[in-house]
C-alpha positions as CSV (number, residue, x, y, z in Angstrom):
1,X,36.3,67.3,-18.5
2,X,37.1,66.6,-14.8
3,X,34.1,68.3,-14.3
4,X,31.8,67.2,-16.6
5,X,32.5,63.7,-15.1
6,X,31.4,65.1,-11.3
7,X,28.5,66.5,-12.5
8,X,26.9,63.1,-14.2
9,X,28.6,61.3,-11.1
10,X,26.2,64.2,-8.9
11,X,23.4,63.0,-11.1
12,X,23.6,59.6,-10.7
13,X,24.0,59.6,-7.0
14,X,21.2,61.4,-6.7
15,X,19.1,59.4,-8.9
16,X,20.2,56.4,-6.8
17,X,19.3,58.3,-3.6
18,X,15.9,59.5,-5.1
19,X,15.3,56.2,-6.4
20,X,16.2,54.2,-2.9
21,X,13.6,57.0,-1.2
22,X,10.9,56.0,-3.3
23,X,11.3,52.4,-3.4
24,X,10.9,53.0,0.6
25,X,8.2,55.2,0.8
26,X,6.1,52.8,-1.9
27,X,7.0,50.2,0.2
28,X,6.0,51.7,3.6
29,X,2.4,52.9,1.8
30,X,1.7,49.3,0.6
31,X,1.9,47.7,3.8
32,X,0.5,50.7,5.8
33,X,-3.1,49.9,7.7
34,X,-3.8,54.2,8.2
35,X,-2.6,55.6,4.7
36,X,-4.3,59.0,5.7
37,X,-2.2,59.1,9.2
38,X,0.8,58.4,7.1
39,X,0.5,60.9,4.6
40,X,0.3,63.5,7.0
41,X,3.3,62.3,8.8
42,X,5.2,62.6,5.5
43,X,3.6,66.0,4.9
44,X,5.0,67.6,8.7
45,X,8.3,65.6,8.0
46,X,8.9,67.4,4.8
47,X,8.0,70.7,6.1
48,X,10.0,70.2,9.0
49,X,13.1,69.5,6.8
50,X,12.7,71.9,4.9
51,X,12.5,74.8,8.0
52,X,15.9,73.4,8.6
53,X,17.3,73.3,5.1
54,X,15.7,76.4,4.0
55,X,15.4,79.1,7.3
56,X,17.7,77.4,10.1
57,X,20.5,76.6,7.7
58,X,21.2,80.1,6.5
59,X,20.9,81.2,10.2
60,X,24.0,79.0,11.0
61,X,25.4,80.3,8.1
62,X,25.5,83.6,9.0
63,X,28.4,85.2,11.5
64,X,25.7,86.7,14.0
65,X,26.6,90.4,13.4
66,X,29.6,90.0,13.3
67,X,30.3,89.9,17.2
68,X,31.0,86.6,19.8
69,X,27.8,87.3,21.7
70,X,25.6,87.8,18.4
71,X,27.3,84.6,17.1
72,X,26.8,83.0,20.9
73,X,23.3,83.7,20.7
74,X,22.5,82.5,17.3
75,X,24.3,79.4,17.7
76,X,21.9,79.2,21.1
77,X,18.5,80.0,19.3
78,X,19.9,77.4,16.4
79,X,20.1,74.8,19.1
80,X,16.8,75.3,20.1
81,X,15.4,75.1,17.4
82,X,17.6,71.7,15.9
83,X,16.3,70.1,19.0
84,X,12.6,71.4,18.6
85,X,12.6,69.8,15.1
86,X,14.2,66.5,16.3
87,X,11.8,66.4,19.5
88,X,9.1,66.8,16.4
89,X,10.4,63.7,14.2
90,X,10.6,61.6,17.4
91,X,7.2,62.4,18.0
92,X,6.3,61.9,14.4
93,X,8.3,58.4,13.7
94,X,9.1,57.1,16.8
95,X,6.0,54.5,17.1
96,X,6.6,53.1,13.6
97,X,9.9,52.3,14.2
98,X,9.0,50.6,17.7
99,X,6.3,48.6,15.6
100,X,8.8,47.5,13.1
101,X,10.9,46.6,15.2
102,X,9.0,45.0,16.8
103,X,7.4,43.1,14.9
104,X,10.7,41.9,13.0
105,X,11.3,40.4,16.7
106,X,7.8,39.2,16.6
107,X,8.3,37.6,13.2
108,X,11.1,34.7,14.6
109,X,7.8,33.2,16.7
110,X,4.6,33.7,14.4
111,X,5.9,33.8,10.6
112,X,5.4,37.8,10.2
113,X,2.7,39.1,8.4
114,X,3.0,36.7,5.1
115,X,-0.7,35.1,4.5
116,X,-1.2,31.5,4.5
117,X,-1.8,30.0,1.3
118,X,-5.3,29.9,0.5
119,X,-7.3,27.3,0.9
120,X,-11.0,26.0,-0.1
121,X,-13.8,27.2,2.2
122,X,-15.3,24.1,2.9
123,X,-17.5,25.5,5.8
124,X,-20.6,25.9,3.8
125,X,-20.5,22.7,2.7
126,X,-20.1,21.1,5.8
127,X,-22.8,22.8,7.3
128,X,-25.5,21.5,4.5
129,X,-24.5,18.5,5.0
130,X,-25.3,18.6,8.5
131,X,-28.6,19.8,7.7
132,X,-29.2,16.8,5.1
133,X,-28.9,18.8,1.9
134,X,-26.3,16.4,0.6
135,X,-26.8,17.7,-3.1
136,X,-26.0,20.9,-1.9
137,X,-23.3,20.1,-0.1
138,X,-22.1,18.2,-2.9
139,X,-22.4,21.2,-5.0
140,X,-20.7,23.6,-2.5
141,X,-17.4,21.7,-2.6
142,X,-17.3,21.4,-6.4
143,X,-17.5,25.4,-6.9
144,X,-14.7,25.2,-4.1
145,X,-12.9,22.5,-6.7
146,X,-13.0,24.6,-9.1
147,X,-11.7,27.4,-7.5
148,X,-9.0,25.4,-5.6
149,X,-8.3,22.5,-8.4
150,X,-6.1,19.5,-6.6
151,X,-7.1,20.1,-3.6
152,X,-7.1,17.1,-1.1
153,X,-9.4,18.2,1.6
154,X,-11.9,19.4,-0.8
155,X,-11.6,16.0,-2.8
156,X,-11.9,13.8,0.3
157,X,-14.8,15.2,1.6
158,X,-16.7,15.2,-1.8
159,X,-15.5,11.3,-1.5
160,X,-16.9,11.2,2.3
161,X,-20.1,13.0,1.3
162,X,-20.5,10.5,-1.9
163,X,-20.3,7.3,-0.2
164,X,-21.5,8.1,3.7
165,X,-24.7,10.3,2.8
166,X,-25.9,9.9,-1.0
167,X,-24.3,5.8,-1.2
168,X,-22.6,6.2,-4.1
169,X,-19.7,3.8,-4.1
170,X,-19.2,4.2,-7.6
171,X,-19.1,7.8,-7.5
172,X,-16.7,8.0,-4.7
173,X,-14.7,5.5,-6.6
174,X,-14.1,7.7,-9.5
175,X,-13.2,10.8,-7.0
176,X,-10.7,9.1,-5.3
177,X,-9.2,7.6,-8.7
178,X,-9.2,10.8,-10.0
179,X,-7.3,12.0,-6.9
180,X,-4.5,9.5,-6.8
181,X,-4.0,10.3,-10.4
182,X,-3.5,13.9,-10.0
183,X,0.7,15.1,-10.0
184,X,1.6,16.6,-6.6
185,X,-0.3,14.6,-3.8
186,X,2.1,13.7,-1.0
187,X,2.6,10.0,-0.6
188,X,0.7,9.7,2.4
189,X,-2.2,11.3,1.3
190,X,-2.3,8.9,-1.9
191,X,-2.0,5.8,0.5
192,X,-5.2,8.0,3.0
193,X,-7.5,7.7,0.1
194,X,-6.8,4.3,-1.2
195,X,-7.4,2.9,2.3
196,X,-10.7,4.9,2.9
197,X,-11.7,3.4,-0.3
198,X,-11.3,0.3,0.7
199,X,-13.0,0.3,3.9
200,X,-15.7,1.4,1.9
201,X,-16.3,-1.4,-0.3
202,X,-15.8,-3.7,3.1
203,X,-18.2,-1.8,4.8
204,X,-21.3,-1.4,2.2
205,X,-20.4,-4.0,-0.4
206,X,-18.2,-6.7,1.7
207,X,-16.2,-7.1,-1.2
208,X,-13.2,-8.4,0.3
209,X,-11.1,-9.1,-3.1
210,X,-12.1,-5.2,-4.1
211,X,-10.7,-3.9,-1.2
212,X,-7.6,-5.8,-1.7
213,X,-7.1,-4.7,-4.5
214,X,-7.4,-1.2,-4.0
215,X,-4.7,-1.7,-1.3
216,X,-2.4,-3.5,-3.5
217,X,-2.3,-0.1,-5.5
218,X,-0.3,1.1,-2.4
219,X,1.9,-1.2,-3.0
220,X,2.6,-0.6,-7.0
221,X,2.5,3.2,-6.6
222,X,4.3,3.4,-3.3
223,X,6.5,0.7,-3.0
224,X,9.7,0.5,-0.4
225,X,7.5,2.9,1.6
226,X,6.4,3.2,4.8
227,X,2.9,3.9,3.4
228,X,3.4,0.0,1.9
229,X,4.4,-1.1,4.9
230,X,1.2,-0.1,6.2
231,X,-0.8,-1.6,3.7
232,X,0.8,-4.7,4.0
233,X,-0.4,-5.3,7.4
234,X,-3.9,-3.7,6.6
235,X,-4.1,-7.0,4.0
236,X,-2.9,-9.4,6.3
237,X,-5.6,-8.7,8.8
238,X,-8.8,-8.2,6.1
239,X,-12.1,-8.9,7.8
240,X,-13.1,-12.8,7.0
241,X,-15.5,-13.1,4.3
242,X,-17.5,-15.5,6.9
243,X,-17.5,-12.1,9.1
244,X,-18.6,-9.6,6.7
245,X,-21.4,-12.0,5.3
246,X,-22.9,-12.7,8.5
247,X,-22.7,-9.1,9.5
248,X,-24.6,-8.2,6.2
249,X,-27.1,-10.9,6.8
250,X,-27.2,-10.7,11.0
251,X,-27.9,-13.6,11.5
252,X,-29.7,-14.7,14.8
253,X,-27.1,-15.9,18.1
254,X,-28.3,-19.0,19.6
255,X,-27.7,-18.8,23.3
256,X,-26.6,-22.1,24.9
257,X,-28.6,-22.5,27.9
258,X,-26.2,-22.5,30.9
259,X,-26.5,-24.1,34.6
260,X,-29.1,-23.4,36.3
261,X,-28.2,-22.6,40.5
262,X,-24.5,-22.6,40.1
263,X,-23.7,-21.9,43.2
264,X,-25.2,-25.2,44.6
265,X,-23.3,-27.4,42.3
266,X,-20.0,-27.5,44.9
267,X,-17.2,-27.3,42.5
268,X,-17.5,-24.1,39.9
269,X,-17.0,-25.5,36.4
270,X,-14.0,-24.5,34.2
271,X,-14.8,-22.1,31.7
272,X,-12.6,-23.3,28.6
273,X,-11.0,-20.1,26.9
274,X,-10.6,-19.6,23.4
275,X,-7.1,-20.5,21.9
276,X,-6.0,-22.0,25.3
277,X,-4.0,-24.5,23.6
278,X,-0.7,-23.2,23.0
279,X,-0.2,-25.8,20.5
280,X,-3.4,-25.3,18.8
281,X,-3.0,-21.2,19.1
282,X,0.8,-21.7,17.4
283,X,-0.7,-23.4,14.4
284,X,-3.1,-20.6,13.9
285,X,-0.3,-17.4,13.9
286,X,2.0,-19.6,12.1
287,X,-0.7,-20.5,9.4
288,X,-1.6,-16.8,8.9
289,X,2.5,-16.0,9.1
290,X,2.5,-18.8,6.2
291,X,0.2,-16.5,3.8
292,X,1.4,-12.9,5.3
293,X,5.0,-13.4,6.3
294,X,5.3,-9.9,6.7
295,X,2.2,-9.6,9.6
296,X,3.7,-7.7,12.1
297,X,1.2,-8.2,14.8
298,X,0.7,-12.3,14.4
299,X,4.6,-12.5,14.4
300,X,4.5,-10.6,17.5
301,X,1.8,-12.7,19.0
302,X,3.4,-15.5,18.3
303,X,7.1,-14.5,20.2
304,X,4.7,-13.7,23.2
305,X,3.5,-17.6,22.9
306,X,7.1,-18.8,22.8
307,X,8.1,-16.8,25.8
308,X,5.0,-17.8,27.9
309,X,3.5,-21.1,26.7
310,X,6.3,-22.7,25.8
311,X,8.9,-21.0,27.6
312,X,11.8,-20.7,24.6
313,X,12.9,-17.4,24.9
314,X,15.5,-17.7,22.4
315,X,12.3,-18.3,19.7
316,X,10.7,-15.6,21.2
317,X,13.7,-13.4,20.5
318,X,14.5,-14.3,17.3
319,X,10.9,-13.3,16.2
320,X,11.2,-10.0,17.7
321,X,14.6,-9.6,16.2
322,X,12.9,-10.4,12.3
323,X,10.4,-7.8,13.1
324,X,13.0,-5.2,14.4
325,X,15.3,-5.8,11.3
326,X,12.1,-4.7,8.6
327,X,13.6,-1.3,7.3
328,X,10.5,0.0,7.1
329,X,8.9,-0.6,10.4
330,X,7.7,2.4,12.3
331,X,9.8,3.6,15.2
332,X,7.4,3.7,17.7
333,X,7.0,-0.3,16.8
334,X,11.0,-0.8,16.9
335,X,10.8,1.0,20.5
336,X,8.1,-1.6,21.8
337,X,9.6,-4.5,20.3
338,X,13.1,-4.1,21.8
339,X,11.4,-3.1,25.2
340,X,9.3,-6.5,24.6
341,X,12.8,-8.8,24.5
342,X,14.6,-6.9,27.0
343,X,11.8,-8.2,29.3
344,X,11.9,-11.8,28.0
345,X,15.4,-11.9,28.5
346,X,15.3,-10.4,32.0
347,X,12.8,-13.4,33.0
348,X,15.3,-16.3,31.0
349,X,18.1,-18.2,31.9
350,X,19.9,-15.7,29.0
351,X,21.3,-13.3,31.8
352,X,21.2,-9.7,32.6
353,X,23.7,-8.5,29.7
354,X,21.3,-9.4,26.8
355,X,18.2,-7.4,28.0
356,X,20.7,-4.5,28.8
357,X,21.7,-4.9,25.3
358,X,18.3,-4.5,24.2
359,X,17.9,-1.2,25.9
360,X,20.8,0.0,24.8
361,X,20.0,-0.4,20.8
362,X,16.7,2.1,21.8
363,X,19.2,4.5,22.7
364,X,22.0,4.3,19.9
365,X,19.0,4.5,17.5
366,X,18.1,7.6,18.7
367,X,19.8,9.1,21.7
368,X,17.4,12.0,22.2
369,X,14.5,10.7,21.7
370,X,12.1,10.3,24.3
371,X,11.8,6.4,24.5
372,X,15.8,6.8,24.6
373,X,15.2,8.5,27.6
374,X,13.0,5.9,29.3
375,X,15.6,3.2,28.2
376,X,18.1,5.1,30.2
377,X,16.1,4.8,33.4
378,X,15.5,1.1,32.5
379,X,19.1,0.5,32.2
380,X,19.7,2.1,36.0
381,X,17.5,-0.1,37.5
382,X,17.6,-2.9,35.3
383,X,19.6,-5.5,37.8
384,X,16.9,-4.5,40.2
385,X,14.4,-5.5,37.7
386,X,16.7,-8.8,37.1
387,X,16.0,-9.7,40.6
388,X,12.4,-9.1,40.4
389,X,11.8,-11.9,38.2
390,X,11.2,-14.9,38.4
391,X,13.4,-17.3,36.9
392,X,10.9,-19.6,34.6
393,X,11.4,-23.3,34.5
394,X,12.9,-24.8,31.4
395,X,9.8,-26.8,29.6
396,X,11.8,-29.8,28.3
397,X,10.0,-30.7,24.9
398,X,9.2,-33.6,23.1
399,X,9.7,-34.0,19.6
400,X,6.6,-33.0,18.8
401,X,6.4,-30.1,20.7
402,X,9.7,-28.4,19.6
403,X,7.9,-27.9,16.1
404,X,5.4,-25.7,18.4
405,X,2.4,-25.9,15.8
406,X,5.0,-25.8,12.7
407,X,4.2,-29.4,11.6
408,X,4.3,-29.3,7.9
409,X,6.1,-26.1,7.1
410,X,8.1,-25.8,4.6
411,X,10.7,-24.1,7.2
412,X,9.9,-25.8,10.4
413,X,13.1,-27.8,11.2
414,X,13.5,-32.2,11.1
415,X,11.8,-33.5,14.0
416,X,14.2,-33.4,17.2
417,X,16.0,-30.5,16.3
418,X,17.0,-27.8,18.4
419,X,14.4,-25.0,17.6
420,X,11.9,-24.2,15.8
421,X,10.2,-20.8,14.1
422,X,7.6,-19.6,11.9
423,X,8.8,-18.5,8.3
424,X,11.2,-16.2,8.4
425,X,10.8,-12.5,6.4
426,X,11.8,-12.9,2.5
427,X,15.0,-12.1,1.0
């Protein structure tokens, strides 16, 4: 019985082993690029093992005659012969297993040999299109669709191709729709083709409301994202509909004649800039922060204004600091804004520890960072910066001015009160 039981556990080993051998060798062919060149390797390997298993083996078997110098020199021709067939194997295997090795080494850097996913070809298309054979082109990328269903690239640039060279809004319309409806687009690829559609009905229908309302859709199917967040201040800065009207109609610039011989009038006249009222520039940003209280670049616009033309830094800061507290701001926004007050405060009566505060909240946020970095070196030389400035003159207001172009706000504060700001974010 004890027996029997070795046997089948012979057997199963050497299933095991048989089976392990050809899992490699099946393996090894699949992924081989000279199947000939390694067929005949396996053919001299298996001959070469078996002149050792079936000729050199009974050789060392034997006792050499019977004497110490027969069994001296078989042992020495045995030798010879073992190293003849390993110098042969070596020869054989050694530059496969250098190139595996290798390129398991090689794999940590590029990926290893897996293939990308595949993707539509779109090359043909694009290339008709640059010829003008827009229905062709057209064509090209919906044999590619149907080959590569979902995919975005593909979709856009049937869109681009729709709307830029055949002027099919409504066509392009029902691409993109049928793009943000499909399962499995990323977020911001969603929020790509909703704002491409709506530059598209600004650009060839001026349909400001449309365009709108194509971004709102960010907004319901993305919300508490920084793809809304985006949107939100693509809406509050919509072209006019004055602007898009006259730039569908073009019509004609009347010059204003100027002065004649300048330069023999003795005093050069002022030239009256745009928005030079402080007052009259702080009723503008706040009436646009009154219908888009989340406008990041007006709200920014309008701390500059407070630092500069009406030299409250503590208004300028506490816009900055509502634009710094949006969850959803961009980092690369947070960075600026932060470096923004650390320069007001450097230039106000607030003192050196405030702007260093500043710079130091870049840093906690992300201490390796590069703009951490740069806040580092700002913070070495920051009290040579300090003495750089120039300390500003306090602008004593009137009670007219403290409301700073917020007259008739529903925040701005009771005339003669200590400060005054735009609306502040909701909630």
């Amino acid at each position: 019985m004890t027996g029997f039981l070795r046997w089948i556990g012979g057997v199963v080993v050497g299933l095991a082993l048989l089976a392990g051998v050809f899992w490699v060798l099946r393996s090894a062919w699949r992924q081989s690029e000279d199947r000939p060149s390694l067929a005949i390797r396996w053919a001299l390997t298996l001959a070469n093992l078996a002149f050792l298993v079936f000729v050199l083996g009974p050789m060392v078997a034997g006792d050499g005659g019977g004497s110490l110098v027969g069994a001296m020199a078989t042992a020495l021709f045995a030798g010879s012969l073992i190293g003849l067939s390993g110098l042969i194997m070596a020869v054989l295997w050694s530059p496969s297993i250098c190139d595996a090795v290798g390129k398991r080494i090689a794999r940590l850097f590029d990926g290893g040999d897996t293939p990308p996913d595949p993707e539509p070809l779109l090359s043909v298309a694009e290339a008709r299109r640059k010829q003008g054979r827009y229905a062709e082109a057209e064509a090209e990328v919906r044999r590619q669709l149907e080959r590569f269903p979902g995919s975005f690239r593909a979709q856009m640039l049937l869109a681009e191709i729709q709307v830029a060279d055949r002027r099919d809004l409504a066509a392009a319309t029902t691409t993109i729709t049928e793009l943000v409806n499909e399962p499995g687009h990323a977020p911001k690829n969603i929020a790509f083709a909703l704002t491409w559609l709506a530059e598209w009905h600004l650009k060839l229908t001026a349909d400001r409301d449309g365009a709108r309302a194509i971004l709102e859709q960010i907004l319901v199917r993305l919300p508490d994202s920084p793809e809304a967040h985006l949107a939100r201040q693509r809406i509050a800065h919509l072209t006019p509909a004055q602007m898009l009207a006259e730039a569908r109609a073009r019509p004609r610039i009347e010059v204003p004649k100027s002065e004649e011989r300048l330069g023999l009038l003795g005093e050069t006249p002022k030239v009256q800039r745009r928005d030079s009222d402080p007052q009259e520039l702080a009723a503008r940003l706040v009436a646009q922060l009154d219908a888009f209280p989340e406008d990041n670049r007006t709200r920014e616009e309008l701390a500059v204004l407070y630092a500069e033309g009406f030299q409250r830094p503590d208004l300028a800061v506490e816009q900055l600091e509502q634009l710094v507290a949006q969850p959803l701001a961009p980092a690369t926004d947070v960075v600026r804004w932060l470096n923004l007050e650390a320069d007001i405060l450097l230039g106000s009566a607030a003192g050196l520890e405030p702007a260093r505060q500043a710079l130091q909240r870049i840093v906690d946020r992300d201490p390796a960072a590069p703009a951490a970095e740069n806040a580092r070196r700002r913070l070495v030389y920051i009290q040579r910066q300090a003495q750089g400035k120039k300390q500003s003159q306090v602008l004593r207001l009137g009670s007219y001015e403290q409301r700073l172009g917020l007259k008739g706000s529903p925040n701005a504060p009771e005339a003669g009160g200590q400060s005054a700001c735009p609306p502040h974010w909701p909630g």
